[in-house]
C-alpha positions as CSV (number, residue, x, y, z in Angstrom):
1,X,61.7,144.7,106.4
2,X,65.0,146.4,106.3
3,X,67.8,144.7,109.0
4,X,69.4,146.8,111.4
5,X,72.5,148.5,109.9
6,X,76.2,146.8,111.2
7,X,79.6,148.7,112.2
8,X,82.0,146.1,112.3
9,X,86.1,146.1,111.7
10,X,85.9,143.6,109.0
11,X,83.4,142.7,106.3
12,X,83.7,139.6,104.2
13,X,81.2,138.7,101.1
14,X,81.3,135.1,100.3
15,X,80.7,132.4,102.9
16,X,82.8,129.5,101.2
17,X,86.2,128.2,102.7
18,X,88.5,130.9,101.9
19,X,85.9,133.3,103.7
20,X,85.4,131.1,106.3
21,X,88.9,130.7,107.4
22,X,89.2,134.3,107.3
23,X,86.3,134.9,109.6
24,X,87.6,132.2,111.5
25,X,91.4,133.7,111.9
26,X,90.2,137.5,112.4
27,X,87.4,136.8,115.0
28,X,90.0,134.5,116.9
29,X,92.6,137.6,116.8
30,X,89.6,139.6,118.6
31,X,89.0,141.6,115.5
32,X,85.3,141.8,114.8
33,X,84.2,140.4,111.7
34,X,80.4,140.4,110.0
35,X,80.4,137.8,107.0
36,X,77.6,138.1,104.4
37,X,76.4,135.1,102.1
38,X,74.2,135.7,99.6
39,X,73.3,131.8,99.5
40,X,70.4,131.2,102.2
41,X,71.0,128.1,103.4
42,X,74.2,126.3,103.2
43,X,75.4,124.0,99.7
44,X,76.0,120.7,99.3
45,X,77.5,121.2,95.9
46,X,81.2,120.2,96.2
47,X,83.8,120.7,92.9
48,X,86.5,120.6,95.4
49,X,87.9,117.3,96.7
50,X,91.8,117.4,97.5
51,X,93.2,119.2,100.1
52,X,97.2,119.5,100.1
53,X,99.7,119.0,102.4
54,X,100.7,123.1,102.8
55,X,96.6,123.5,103.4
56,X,96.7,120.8,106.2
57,X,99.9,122.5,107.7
58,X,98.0,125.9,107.8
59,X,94.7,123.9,109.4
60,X,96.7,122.2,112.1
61,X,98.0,125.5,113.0
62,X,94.5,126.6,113.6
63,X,93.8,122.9,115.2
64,X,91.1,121.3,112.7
65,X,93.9,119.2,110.3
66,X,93.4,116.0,112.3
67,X,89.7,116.3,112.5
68,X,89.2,117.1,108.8
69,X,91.5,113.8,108.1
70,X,89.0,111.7,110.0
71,X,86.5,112.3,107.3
72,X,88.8,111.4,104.1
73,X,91.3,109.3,102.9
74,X,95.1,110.6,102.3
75,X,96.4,109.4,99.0
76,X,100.6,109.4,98.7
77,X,100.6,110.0,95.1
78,X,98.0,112.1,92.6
79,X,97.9,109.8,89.1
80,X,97.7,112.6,85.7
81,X,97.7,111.2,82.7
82,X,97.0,107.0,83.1
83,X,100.0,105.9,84.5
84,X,101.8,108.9,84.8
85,X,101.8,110.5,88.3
86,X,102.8,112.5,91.1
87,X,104.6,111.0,94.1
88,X,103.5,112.6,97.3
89,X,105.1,110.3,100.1
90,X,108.8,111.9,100.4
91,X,107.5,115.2,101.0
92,X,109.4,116.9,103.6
93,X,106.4,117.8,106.2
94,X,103.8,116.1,108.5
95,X,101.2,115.6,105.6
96,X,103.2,113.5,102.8
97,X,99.9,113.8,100.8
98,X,96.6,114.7,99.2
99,X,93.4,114.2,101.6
100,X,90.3,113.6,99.2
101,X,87.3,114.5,101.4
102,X,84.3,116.5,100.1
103,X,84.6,120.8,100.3
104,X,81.5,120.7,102.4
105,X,83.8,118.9,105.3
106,X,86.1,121.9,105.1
107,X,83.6,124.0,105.0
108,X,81.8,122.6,108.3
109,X,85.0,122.6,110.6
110,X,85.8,126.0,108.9
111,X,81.8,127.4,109.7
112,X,82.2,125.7,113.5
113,X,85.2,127.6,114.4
114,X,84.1,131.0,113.1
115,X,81.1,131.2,114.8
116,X,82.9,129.6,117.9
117,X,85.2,132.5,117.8
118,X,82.6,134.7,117.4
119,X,82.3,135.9,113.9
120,X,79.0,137.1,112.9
121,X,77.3,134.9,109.7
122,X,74.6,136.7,108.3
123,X,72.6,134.4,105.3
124,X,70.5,135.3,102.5
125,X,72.5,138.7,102.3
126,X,73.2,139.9,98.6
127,X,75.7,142.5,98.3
128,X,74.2,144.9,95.5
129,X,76.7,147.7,96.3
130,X,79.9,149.7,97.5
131,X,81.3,152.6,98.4
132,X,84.4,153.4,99.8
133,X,86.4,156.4,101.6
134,X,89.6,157.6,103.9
135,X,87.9,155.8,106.4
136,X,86.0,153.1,105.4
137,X,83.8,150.6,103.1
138,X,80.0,151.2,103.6
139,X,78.2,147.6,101.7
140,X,74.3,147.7,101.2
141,X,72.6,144.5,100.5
142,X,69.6,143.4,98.5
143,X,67.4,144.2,101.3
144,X,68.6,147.9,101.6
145,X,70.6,147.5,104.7
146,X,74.0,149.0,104.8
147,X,77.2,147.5,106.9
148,X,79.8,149.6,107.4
149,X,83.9,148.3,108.1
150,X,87.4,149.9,108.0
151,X,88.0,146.9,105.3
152,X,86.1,144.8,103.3
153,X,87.1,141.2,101.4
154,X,85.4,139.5,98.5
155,X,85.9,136.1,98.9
156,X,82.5,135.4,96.3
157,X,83.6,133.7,93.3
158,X,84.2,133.6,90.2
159,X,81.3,135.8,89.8
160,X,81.8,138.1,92.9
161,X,80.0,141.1,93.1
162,X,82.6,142.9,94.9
163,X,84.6,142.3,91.8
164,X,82.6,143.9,89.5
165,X,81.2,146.6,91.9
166,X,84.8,147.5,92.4
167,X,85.3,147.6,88.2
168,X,88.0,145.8,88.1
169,X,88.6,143.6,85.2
170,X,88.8,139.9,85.6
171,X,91.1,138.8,82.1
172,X,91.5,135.3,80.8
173,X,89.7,132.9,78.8
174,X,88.1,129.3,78.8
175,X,89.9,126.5,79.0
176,X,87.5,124.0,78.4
177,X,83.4,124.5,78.0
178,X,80.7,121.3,78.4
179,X,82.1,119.6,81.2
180,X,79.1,117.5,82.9
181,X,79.0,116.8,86.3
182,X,76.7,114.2,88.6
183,X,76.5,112.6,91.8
184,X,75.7,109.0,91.1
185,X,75.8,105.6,92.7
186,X,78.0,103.3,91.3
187,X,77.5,99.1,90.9
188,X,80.9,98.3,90.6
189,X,83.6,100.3,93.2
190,X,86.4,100.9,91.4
191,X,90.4,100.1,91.8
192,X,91.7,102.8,92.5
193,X,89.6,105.4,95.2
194,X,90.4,108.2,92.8
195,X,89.6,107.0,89.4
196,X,91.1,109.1,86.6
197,X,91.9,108.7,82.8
198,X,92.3,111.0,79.4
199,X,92.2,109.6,76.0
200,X,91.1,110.6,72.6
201,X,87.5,110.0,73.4
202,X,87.7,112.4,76.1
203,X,88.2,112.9,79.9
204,X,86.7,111.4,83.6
205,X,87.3,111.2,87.0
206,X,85.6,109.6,89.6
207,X,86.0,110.5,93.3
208,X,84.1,109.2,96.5
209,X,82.2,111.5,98.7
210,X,82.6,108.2,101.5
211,X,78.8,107.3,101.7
212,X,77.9,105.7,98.9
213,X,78.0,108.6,96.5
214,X,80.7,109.5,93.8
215,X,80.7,112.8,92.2
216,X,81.6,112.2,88.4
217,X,83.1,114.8,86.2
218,X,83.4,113.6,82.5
219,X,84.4,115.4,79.3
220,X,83.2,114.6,75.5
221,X,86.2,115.8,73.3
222,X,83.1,115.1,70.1
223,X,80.4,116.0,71.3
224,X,80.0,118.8,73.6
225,X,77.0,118.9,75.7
226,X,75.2,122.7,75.5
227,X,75.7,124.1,78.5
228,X,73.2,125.3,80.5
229,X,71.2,122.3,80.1
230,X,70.6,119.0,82.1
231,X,72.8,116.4,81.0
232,X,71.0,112.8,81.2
233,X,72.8,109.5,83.0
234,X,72.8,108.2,80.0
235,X,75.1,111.1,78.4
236,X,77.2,111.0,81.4
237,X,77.6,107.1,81.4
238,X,78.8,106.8,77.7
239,X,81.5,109.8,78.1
240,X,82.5,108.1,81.4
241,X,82.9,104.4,79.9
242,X,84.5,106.3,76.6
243,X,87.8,107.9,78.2
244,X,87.8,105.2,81.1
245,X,87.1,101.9,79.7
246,X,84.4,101.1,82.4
247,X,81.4,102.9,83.6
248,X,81.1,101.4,86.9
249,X,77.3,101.1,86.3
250,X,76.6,104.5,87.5
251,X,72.5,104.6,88.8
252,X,70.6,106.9,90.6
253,X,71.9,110.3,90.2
254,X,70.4,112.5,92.0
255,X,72.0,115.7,90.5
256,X,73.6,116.4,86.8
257,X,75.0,119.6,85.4
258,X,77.6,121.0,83.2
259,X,80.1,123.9,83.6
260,X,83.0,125.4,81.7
261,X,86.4,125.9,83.2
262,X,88.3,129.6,83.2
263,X,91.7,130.8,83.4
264,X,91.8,133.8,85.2
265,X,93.2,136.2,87.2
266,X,92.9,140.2,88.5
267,X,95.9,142.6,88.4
268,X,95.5,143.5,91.8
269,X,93.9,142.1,94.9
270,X,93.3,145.3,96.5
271,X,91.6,148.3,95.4
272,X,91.9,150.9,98.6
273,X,90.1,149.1,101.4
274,X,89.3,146.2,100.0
275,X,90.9,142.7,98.9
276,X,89.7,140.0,96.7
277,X,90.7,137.0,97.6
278,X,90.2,132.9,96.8
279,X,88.0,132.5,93.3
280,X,86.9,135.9,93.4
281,X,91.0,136.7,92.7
282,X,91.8,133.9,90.2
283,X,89.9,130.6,89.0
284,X,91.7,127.6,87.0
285,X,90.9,124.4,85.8
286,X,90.2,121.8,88.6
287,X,93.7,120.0,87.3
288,X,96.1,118.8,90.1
289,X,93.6,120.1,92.6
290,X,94.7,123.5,93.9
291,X,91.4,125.8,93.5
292,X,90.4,125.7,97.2
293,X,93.7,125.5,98.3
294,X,94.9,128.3,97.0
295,X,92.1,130.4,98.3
296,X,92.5,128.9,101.7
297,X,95.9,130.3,101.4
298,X,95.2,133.6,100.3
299,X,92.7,133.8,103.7
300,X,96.1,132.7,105.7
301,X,98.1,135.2,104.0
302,X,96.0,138.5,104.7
303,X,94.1,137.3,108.2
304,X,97.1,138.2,109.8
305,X,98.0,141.2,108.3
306,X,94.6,142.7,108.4
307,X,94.1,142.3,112.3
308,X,97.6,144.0,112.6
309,X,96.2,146.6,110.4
310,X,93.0,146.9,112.6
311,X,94.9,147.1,115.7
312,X,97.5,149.9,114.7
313,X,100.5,147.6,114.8
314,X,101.0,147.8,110.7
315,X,101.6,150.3,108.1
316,X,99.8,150.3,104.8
317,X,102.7,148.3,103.0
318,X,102.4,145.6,105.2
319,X,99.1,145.0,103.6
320,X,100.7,146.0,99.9
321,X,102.6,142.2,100.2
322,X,99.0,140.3,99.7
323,X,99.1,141.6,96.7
324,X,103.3,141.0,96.1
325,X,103.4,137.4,97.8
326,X,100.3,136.2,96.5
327,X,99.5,137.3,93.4
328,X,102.6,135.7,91.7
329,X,101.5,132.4,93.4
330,X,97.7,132.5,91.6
331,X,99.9,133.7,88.5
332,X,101.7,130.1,88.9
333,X,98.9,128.4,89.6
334,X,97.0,129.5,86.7
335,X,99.7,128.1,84.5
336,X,100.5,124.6,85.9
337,X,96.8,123.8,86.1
338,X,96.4,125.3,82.1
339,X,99.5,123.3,81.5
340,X,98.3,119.7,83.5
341,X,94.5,120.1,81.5
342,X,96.0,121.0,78.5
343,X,97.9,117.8,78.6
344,X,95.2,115.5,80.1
345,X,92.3,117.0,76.9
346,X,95.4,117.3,74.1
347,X,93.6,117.6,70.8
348,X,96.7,118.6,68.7
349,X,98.8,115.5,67.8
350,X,102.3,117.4,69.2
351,X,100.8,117.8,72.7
352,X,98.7,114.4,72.3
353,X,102.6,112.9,71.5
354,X,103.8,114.9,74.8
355,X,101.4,113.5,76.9
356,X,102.8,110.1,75.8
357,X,106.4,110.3,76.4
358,X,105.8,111.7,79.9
359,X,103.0,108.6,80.6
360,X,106.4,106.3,78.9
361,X,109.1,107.8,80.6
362,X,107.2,107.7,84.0
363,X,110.6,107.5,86.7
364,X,112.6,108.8,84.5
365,X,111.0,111.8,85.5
366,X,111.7,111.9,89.2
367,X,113.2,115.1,90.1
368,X,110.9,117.1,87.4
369,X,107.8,115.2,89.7
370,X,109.0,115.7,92.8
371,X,109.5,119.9,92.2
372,X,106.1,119.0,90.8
373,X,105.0,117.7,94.0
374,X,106.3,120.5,95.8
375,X,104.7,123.0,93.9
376,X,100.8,121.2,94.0
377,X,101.1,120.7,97.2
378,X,102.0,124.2,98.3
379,X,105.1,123.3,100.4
380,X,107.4,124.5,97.7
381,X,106.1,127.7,97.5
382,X,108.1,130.9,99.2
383,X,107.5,134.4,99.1
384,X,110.5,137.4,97.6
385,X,112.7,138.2,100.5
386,X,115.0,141.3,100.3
387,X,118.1,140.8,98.4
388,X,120.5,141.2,101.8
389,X,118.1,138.7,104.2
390,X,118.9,135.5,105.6
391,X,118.2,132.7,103.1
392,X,115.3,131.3,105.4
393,X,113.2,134.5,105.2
394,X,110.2,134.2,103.0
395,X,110.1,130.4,103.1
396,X,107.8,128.2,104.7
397,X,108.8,127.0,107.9
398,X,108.2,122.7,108.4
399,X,106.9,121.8,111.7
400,X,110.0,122.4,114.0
401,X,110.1,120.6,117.4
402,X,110.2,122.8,119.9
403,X,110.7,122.8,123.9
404,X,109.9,125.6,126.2
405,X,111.9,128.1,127.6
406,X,110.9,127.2,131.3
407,X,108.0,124.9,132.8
408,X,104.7,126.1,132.9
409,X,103.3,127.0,136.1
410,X,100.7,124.9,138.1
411,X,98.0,125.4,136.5
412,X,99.0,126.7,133.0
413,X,99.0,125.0,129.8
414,X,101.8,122.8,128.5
415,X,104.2,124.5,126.5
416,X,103.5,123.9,122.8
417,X,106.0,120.9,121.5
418,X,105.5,122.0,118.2
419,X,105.7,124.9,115.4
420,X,102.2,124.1,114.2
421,X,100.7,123.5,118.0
422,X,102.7,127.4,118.6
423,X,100.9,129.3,115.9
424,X,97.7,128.0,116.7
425,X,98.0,131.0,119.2
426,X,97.7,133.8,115.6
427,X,100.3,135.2,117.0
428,X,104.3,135.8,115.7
429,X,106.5,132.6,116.9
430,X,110.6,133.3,117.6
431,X,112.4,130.0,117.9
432,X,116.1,130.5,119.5
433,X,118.0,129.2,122.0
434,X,119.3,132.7,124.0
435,X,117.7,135.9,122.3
436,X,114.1,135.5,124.1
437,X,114.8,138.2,126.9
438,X,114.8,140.6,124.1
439,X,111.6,139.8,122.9
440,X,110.1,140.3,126.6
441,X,108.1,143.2,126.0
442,X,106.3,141.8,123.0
443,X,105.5,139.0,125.1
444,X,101.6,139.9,124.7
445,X,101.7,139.5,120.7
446,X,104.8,137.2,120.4
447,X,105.1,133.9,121.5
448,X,108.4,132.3,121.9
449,X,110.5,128.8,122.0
450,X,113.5,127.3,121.9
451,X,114.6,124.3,119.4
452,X,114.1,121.1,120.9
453,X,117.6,120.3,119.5
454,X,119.8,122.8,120.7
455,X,122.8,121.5,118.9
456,X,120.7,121.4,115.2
457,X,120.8,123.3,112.4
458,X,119.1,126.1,114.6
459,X,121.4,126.2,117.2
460,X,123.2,129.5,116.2
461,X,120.0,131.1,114.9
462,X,117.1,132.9,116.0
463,X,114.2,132.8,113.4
464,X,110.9,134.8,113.4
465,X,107.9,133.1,112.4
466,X,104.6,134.5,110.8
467,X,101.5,133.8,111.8
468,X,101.1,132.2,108.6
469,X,104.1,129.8,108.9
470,X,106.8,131.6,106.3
471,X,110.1,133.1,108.1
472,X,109.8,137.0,108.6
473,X,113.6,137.0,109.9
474,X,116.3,135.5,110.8
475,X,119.9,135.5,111.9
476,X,122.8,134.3,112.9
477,X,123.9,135.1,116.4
478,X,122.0,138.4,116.8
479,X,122.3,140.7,119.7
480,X,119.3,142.1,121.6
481,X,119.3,145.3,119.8
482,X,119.1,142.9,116.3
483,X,116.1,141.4,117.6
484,X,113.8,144.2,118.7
485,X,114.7,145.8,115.6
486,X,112.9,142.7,113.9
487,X,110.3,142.6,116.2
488,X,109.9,146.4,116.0
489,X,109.3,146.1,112.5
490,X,107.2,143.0,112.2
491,X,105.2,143.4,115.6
492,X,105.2,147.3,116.1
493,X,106.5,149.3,119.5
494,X,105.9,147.5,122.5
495,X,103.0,147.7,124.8
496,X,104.5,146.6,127.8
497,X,107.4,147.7,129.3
């Protein structure tokens, strides 16, 4: 039986985190939103287990960080190659590290508050094909039924139909094939709660899923295992034991497979109406932990612009930057994960030497590690600002402390104390101490603040936030015309007088 045919301002294919959150922020900006998962019931495979300190930052701004934290354990430093590592713990924001808690957690908080905000989750939905016009992007799925959106994202993988339906090439090559994964118990709990190590027998790591469970993911650099086929506990225990000393006595798995890991990435993330986004815009290997959080930032990077683009409030280049301010950061991505598994499953006696004199010179290595750490974590990242544009614009902004411009009313809310507790509104945040009264008629689509230190590095400046947490202006000691001019641009003409 053919489903009743859906009109809807957004579709999304692709029901994993990075379309999740998307659902999430667009149905919470009152745009409506129809997601459609081919996948009829929901997975309990997880490959993802670190989430970052930039992807915490963007999931307190939509109030789930300190919930998802409650289900994992944050880890200060991320350990490479044996005793080389990544220090975590000076990092300049609220999360000073990695949070190791199964993709499914994500995934739940990031379901919950879709719905909640009243996106529409439609299951067992196969997207078999597209069309697309001045007006529109008309999807039909396996079933015949056709839904029908101004724009359309394809947040499905590495194997996305919206990818291919679109024809648009997906470049790159394997990294490494043969990889076997299982979820085992284990007899012996090991040191360290993320157990990792490389050698010339090959590769393993061993994370926790917190109930007894460890997910295993183990490399033979010998003997490769064909894939497609069931690898046995017995394959997977000797790999383990080979590149880690120890096999923890792994027992009872109750799920094996293999998979080979991709480098790769699409020249553009938008064709017309419609945006790739997450794995079905770029896949790397699973070194330093950044697959899911990159998507997750992709989502926060177009939610916004999207429901301005829905509403009327932004031009067509405003949706041209996803493709400007993102694509560069998969680009990177691609090549410090190549570089990190490159490293960690050297065959070549060069690189297998370079992976040795970085394990030897271990602090030596400080400020190379902690740009490292910046980068992995996503904090470091910052988008092109024009050439004449206050130095803030395009960066990330930490988690200022704000105080509000007058007291609430009897009644009302508190004023937010924070930047991160501020955007959790979707909307455009301007922190200064005396521009606010012309930013009054934007006060429907703007929210604004002062700096909780007026005499602080702020105290001169008025800055514009994104909804997404980067700087979209700034400046010094800007009169009122300065400022709507900013918020013309950014927020469109005002709606009320």
């Amino acid at each position: 039986m053919t489903a009743k045919p859906t009109v809807t301002d957004v579709l999304i294919v692709g029901a994993g985190p990075t379309g999740l959150l998307l659902a999430g922020d667009l149905a919470a900006a009152g745009v409506s939103v129809t997601l459609l998962e081919k996948r009829a019931a929901e997975s309990n495979l997880t490959r993802a287990f670190a989430v970052h300190a930039r992807t915490l930052e963007l999931l307190d701004a939509r109030g789930l960080a300190d919930e998802l934290i409650a289900t994992g354990r944050p880890l200060t430093s991320l350990r490479m190659f044996n005793r080389f590592g990544v220090d975590l713990a000076a990092l300049p924001t609220r999360f000073p590290f990695v949070l190791i808690t199964p993709q499914y957690n994500v995934e739940r908080l990031l379901h919950e508050r879709a719905e909640k905000a009243g996106a529409t989750i439609l299951r067992g939905a196969e997207v078999t094909g597209l069309r697309q016009d001045a007006d529109g992007v008309t999807l039909e799925t396996a079933d015949g039924t056709t839904h029908r959106a101004r724009y359309a994202v394809g947040t499905d993988g590495v194997r996305s139909a919206v990818r291919d339906l679109l024809g648009i090439p997906f470049p790159g090559e394997s990294v490494v094939d043969s990889v076997v994964l299982a979820d085992v118990r284990l007899e012996r709990e090991p040191e360290d709660f993320i157990t990792v190590g490389a050698n010339d027998a090959g590769f393993a790591f061993l994370a926790p899923f917190g109930d007894g469970w460890y997910r295993v993911i183990a490399w033979d650099r010998h003997e490769r295992v064909p894939e497609g086929t069931v690898p046995s506990l017995e394959q997977i225990t000797a790999i383990t034991k080979a590149a880690l000393g120890e096999d923890y006595g792994l027992h009872d798995a109750r799920w094996t497979s293999t998979f080979h890991s991709d480098e790769r990435q699409v020249p553009n993330y938008r064709s017309g109406r419609v945006f790739l986004a997450g794995d079905a815009a770029h896949c790397h290997s699973p070194a330093g932990g950044q697959g899911m959080n990159t998507g997750l930032q992709d989502a926060a990077n177009l939610s916004w612009k999207l429901a301005a683009a829905v509403r009327g409030r932004a031009t067509d280049a405003l949706l041209d930057t996803y493709q400007t301010e993102r694509h560069p950061v998969g680009r990177t991505v691609l090549r410090t994960s190549g570089a990190l598994i490159r490293l960690a499953l050297a065959e070549s006696a060069p690189t297998r030497a370079l992976r040795g004199a970085l394990t030897a010179l271990g602090s030596h290595l400080d400020p190379v590690t902690e740009r490292g750490a910046r980068m992995i974590s996503g904090i470091g990242i910052a988008y092109q600002a024009p050439k004449d544009a206050h130095p803030l614009v395009g960066k990330r902004v930490p988690d200022l402390r704000l105080t509000a411009l007058e007291k609430p009313r009897e009644g009302e809310p508190a004023a937010p104390e924070r930047l991160y507790e501020a955007l959790r509104a979707g909307k455009f945040v301007l922190v200064s101490n005396d521009v606010q009264t012309a930013a009054e008629p934007w006060a429907d689509v703007l929210v604004t603040a002062a700096p909780a230190d007026p005499h602080g590095k702020l105290r001169d400046t008025a800055l514009l936030i994104r909804p997404d947490g980067y700087a979209a202006w700034a400046a010094v000691d800007p009169g009122h015309r300065d400022v709507q001019e900013a918020l013309t641009t950014w927020l469109g003409t005002p709606t009320t007088a």
